[in-house]
C-alpha positions as CSV (number, residue, x, y, z in Angstrom):
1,X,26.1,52.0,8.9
2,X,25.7,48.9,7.7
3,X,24.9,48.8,3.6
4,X,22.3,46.4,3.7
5,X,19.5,48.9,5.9
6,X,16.9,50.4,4.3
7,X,16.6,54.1,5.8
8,X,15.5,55.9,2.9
9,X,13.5,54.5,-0.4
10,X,16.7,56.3,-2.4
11,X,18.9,53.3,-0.1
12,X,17.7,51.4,-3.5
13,X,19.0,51.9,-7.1
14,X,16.7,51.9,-9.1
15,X,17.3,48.3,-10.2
16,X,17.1,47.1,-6.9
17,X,13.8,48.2,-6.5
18,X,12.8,46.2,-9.7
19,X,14.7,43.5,-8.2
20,X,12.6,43.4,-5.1
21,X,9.7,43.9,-6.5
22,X,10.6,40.8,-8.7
23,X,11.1,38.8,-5.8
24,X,7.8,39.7,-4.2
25,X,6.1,38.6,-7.1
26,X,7.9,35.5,-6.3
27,X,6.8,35.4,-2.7
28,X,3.2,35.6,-3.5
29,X,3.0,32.5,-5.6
30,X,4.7,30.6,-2.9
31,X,4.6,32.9,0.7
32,X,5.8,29.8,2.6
33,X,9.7,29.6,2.3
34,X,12.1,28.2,5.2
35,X,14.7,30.8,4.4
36,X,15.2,32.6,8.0
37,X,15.5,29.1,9.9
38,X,18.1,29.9,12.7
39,X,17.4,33.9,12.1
40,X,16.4,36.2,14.7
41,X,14.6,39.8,13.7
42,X,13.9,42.1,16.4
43,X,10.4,44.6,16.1
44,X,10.9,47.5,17.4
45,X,7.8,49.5,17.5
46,X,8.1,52.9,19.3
47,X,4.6,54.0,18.1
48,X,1.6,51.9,17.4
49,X,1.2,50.2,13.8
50,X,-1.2,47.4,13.2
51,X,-0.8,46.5,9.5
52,X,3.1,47.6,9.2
53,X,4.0,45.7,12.4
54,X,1.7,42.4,11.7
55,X,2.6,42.3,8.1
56,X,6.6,42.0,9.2
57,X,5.8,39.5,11.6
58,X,3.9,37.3,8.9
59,X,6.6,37.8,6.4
60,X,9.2,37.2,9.2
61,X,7.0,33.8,10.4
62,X,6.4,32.6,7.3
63,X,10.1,33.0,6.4
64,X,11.2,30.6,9.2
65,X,12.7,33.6,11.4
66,X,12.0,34.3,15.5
67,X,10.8,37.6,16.6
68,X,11.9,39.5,19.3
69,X,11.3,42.7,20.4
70,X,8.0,45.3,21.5
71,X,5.0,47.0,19.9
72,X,4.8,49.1,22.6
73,X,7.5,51.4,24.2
74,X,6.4,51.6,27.8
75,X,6.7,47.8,27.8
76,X,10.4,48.3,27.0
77,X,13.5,50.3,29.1
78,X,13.2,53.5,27.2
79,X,9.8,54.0,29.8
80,X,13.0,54.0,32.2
81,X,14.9,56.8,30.4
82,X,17.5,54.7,28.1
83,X,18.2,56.5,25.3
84,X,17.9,54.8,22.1
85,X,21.6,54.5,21.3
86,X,21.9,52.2,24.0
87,X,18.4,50.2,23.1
88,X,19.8,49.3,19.8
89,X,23.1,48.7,20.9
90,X,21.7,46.3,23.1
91,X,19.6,45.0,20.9
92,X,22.5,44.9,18.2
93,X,23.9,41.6,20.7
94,X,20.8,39.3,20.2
95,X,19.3,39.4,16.7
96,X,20.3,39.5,12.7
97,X,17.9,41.9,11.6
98,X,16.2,45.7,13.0
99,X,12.8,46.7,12.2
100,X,12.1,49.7,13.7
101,X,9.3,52.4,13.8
102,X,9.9,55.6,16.0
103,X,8.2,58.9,16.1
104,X,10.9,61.0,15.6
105,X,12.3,61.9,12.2
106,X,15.7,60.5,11.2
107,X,15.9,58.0,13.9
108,X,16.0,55.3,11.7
109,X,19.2,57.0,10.0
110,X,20.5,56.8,13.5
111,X,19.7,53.5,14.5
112,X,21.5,52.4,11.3
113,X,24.4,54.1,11.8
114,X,24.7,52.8,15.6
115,X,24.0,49.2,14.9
116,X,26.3,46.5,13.2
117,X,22.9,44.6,11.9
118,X,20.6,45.9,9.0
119,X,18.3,48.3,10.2
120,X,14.6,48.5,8.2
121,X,12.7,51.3,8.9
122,X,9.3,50.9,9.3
123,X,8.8,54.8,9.8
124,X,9.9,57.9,11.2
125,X,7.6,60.1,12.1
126,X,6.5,62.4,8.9
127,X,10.0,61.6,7.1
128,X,10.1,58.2,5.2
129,X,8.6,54.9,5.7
130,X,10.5,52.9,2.6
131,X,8.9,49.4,3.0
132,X,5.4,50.8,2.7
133,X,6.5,52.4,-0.6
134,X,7.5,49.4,-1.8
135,X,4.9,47.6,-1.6
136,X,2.2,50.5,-3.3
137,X,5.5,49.9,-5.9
138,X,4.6,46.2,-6.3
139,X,0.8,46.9,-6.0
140,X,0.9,49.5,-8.4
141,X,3.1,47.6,-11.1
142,X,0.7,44.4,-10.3
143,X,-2.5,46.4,-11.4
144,X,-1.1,48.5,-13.8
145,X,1.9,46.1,-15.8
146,X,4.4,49.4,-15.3
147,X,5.5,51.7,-13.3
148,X,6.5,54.0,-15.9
149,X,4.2,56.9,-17.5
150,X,1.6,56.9,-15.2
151,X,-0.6,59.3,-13.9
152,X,-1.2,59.4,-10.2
153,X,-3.5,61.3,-7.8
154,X,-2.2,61.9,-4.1
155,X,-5.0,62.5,-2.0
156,X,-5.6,64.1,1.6
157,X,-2.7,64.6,4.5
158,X,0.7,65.6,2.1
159,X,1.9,67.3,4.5
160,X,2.2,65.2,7.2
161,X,2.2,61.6,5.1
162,X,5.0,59.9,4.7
163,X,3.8,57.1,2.7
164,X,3.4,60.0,-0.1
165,X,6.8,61.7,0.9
166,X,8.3,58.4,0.6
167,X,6.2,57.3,-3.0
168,X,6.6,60.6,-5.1
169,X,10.2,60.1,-4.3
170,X,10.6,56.2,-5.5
171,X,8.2,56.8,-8.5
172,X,10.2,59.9,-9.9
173,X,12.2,57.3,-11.3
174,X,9.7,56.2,-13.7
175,X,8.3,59.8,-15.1
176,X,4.9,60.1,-13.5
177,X,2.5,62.9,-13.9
178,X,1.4,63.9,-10.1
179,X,-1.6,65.5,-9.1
180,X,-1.5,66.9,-5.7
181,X,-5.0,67.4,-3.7
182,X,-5.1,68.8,-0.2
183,X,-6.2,71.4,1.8
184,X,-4.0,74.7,2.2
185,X,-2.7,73.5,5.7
186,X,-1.7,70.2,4.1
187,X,-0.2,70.6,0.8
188,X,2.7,69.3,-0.4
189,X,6.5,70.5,1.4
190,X,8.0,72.8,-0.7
191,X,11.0,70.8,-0.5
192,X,9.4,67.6,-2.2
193,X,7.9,70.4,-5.0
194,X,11.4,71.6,-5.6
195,X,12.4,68.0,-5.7
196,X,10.2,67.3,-8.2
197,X,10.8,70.5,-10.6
198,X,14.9,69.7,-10.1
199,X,13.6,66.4,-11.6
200,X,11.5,67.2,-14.3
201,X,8.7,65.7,-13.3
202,X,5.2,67.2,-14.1
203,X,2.7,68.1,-10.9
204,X,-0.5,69.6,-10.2
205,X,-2.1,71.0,-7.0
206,X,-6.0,71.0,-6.6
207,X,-8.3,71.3,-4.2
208,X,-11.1,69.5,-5.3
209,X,-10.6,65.7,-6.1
210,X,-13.5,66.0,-8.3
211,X,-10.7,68.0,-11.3
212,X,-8.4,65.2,-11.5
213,X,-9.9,61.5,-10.9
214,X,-11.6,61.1,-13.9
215,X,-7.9,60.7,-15.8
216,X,-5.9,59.2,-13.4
217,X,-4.0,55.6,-12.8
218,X,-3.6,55.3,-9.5
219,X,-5.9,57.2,-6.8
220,X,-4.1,57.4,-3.5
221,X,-6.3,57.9,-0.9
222,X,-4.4,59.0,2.5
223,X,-6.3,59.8,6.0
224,X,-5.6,62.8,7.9
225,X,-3.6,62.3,11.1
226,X,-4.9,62.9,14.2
227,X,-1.4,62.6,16.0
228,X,0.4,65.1,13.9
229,X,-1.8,68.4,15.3
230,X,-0.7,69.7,18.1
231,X,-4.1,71.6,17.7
232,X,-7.1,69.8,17.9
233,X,-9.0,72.2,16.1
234,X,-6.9,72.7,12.8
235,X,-7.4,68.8,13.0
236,X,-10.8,69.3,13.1
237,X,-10.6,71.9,10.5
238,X,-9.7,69.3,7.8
239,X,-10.6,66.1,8.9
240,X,-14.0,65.5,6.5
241,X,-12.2,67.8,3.4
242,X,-11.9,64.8,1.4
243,X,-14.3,61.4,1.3
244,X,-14.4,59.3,-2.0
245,X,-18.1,57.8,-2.9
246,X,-18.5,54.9,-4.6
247,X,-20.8,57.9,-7.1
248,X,-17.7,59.8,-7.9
249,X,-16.0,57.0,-10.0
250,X,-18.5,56.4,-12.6
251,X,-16.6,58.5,-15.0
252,X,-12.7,56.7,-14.2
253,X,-10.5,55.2,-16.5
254,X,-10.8,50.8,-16.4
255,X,-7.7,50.6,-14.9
256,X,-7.7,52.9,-11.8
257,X,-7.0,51.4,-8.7
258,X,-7.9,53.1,-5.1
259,X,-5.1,52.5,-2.8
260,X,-4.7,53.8,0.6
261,X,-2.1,52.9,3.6
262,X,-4.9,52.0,5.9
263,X,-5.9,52.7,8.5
264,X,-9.3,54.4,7.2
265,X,-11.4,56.7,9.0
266,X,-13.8,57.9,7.0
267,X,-12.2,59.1,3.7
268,X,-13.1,56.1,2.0
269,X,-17.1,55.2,2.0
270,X,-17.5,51.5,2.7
271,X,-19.8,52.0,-0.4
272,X,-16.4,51.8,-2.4
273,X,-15.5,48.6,-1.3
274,X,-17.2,46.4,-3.2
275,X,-15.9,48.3,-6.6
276,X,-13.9,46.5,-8.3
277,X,-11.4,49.7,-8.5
278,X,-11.3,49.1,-5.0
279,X,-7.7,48.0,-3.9
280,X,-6.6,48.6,-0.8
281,X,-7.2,45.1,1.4
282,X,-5.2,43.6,-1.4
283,X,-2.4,46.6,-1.0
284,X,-2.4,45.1,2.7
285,X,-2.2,41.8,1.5
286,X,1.2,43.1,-0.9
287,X,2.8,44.0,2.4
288,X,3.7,40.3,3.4
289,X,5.1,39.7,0.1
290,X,7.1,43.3,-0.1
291,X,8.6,42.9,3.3
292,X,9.6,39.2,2.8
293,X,11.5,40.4,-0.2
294,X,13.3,43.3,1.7
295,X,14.0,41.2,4.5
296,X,15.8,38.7,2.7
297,X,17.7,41.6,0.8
298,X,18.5,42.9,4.0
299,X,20.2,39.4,5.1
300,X,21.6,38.2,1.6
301,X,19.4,35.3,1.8
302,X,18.8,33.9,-1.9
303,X,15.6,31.7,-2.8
């Protein structure tokens, strides 16, 4: 494997998370930087992204670098049976860099461990998806001024959600107080709970959003994913449990933010977002900034 991939949000040290973060806050005061000239990254995109797969492309683009690569995987030789092994071994011969997003979880890990280049994982399935963590790290230390202490509200698919899998891990670093609100059929591993008790860290599990809000930081707002039931009625089942109206924060602390991984269905009323707690689009916007910083990690490339 090479050192320099980013698998897993724990593939950072603490400090290096601080350090990247540092450097995206560099990156948005000046996004345009020449710093992959001669660099090729190749997107790999086994599943369909929109945000996650356009934000890397902006960062790589306004980095300088090329992009190779496919968004969609019947475009590529795997619709011909080749195993992934031998697409990123092949793949291994023409760029610098890996981003990758597959459906199946730990197939970044694997990709990682086959390749001589980085590998970034842009997410696997319900395990990890590290970059989007990082930036709700950066947009969470840019609204809040720490990361340490606070009190955040995870809302929606925990089950399934690996933005939360991948954040709960990364911000048990910094003694948070979690709230946890979800239906039955989508609460919270067990393995992530014991996680957090081997930890120390202080959690709560609801099932009303209405309990916690009013106290909290940071409101993560998450959608409930159509492509993880196999069952098209539990999805139906819980697909309206949660929706945030613009009503239900007149009682929030100053400083909350609404975040949310996008894409929204209908969790979020567009009633919220002209509230000025409303940060999501910006949260997108962070994403450019995040991924430039882990890109250039990746590579060893210095500002």
């Amino acid at each position: 494997m090479n050192n320099n991939s980013l698998v897993s949000i724990f593939d950072y040290s603490k400090e290096e998370v601080i350090e990247v973060l540092k450097l995206a806050s560099e990156f948005e005061k000046n996004p345009n930087q020449d710093l992959l000239n001669g660099k090729v990254v190749a997107s790999l995109f086994f599943e369909p992204s929109t945000r996650t797969r356009l934000s890397f492309e902006t960062a790589i683009q306004r980095l300088g670098g090329r992009i190779i690569g496919f968004s969609d995987a019947s475009s590529s030789s795997v619709k011909k049976g080749e195993t992934l092994k031998d697409t990123i071994k092949m793949v291994d011969n023409y760029a610098d860099l890996i981003v990758m997003r597959h459906p199946i979880e730990g197939s970044a890990r694997y990709a990682s461990e086959v390749a001589n280049i980085p590998v970034i994982n842009a997410g696997d399935g319900a395990n990890q998806h590290p970059t989007q963590t990082m930036l709700d790290l950066y947009t969470i230390y840019q609204t809040q001024g720490t990361l340490e202490n606070l009190d955040i509200t995870l809302v929606g698919d925990l089950k399934y959600g690996r933005t939360v899998h991948s954040l709960i891990m990364a911000l048990s670093r910094f003694n948070p107080t979690f709230h946890f609100v979800a239906p039955k059929e989508l609460e919270m591993p067990a393995g992530y709970k014991v996680y957090l008790e081997e930890k120390g860290i202080a959690y709560t599990e609801h099932l009303e959003m209405e309990e916690v809000i009013d106290n909290t930081d940071i409101l993560y707002m998450t959608r409930v994913q159509r492509e993880r039931f196999a069952d098209p009625l539990e999805y139906e089942k819980v697909k309206d449990v949660y929706v945030l109206c613009n009503s239900m924060l007149d009682n929030t602390k100053d400083n909350l933010r609404i975040l949310h991984p996008l894409p929204r269905v209908n969790e979020i009323s567009v009633d919220v977002d002209e509230n000025p707690k409303a940060y999501y689009f910006q949260q997108a916007l962070n994403g450019v900034y995040a991924r430039q910083a882990i890109i250039c990690k990746s590579l060893n490339l210095k500002k």
